[in-house]
Structures are given as structure tokens and as C-alpha cells.
C-alpha positions in Angstrom: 4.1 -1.9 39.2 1.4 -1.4 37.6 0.4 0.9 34.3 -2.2 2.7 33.2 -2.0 2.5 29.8 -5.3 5.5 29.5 -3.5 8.0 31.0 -2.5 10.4 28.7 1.1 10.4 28.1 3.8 13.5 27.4 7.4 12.8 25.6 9.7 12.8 28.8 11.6 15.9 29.8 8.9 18.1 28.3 5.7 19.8 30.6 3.0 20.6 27.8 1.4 22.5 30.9 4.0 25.2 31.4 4.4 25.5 26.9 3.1 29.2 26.4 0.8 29.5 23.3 3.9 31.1 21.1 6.6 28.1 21.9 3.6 26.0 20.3 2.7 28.2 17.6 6.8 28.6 16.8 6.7 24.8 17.0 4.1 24.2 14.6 5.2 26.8 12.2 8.8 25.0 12.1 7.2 21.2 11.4 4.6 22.5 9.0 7.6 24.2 6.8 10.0 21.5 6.8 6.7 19.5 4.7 7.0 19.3 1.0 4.2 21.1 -0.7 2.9 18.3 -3.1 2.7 21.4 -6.0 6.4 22.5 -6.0 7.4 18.9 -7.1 4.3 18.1 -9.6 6.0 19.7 -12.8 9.4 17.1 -12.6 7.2 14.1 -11.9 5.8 12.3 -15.2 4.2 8.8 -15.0 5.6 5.8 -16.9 3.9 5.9 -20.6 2.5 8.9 -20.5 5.3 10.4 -23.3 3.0 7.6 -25.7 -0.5 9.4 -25.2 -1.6 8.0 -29.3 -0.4 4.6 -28.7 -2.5 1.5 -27.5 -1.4 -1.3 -26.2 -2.5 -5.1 -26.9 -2.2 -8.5 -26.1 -3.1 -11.6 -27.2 -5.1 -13.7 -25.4 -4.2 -16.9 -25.3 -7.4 -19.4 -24.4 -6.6 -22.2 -21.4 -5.5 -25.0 -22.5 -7.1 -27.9 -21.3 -4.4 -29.0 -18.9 -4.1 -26.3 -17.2 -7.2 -24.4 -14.5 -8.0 -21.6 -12.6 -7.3 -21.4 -9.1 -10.1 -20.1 -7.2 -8.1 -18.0 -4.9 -5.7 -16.0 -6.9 -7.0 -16.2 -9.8 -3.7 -17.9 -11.5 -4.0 -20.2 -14.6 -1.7 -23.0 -13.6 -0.5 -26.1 -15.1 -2.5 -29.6 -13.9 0.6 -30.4 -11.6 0.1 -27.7 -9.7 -3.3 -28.6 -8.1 -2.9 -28.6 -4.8 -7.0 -29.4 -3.7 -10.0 -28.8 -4.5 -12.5 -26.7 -1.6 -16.2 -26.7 -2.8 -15.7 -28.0 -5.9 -13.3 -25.1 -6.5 -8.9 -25.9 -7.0 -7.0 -24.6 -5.0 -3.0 -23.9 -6.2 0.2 -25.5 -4.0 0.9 -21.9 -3.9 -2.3 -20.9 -2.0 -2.7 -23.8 -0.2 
């Protein structure tokens, strides 16, 4: 048997045909109340470090070492040993590889 996968297709048991406008309205209404309205919940949600507004972080930046490259796909310093190839003159990490 064949399918036609274009044909437009209705949950089974239900007839959208015979639905009268106010079973669809009622319907909507019902789904569109059990949604969370993003604004009711926006006062207990805080993001992580925002209670330190004043305080700026740093790190120190450590310069590669000359063992160690870049890998031209992820972007990873790694150590020598974990060269895996180079592509176009580029290495490439065992990890990406």
C-alpha cells in the first residue's frame, strides 16, 4: 500500500471538518493558558555574577610555549604529542582528527 505523504494529515479519531468555530476557540484559549508568561517568572530569575556588578575579572595569559601548537580546527593549544596531522600546512589535533 502505498502513501501519500502530501496529503494533509488529522490526529486520528478527530474530524477538524465537523469542529464548530467555539470548540476551537475553547481549545486555543485552554493551550494558550497553560503557557508560562516569560514576565511572571523574570523577578526570581538572577544570572550567575550579576550580585558582583563592581568587580572585574582577569587572567593571566600565559604565552605558548614552544612545544606546544594551535590546532587549526578547534582552536586548542595542545602539547607536541598530540599532533595528529598537518592539512595545508595547518595541525590538526588527535582529538579532531
Amino acid at each position: 500500500m502505498s502513501t501519500d505523504y502530501d496529503a494533509p494529515r488529522h490526529p486520528a479519531g478527530s474530524d477538524l471538518a465537523e469542529d464548530s468555530l467555539e470548540e476551537l476557540t475553547a481549545r486555543r484559549t485552554t493551550a494558550q493558558s497553560a503557557l508560562v508568561d516569560v514576565d511572571e517568572n523574570e523577578s526570581g530569575f538572577e544570572l550567575p555574577g550579576a550580585e558582583l556588578p563592581d568587580e572585574e575579572l582577569t587572567v593571566p595569559v600565559v604565552p605558548m610555549r614552544g612545544d606546544e601548537f594551535r590546532c587549526s580546527s578547534c582552536f586548542l593549544v595542545h602539547h607536541r604529542s598530540q599532533l595528529a596531522r598537518e592539512k595545508n600546512g595547518a595541525p590538526i589535533c588527535r582529538e579532531c582528527d
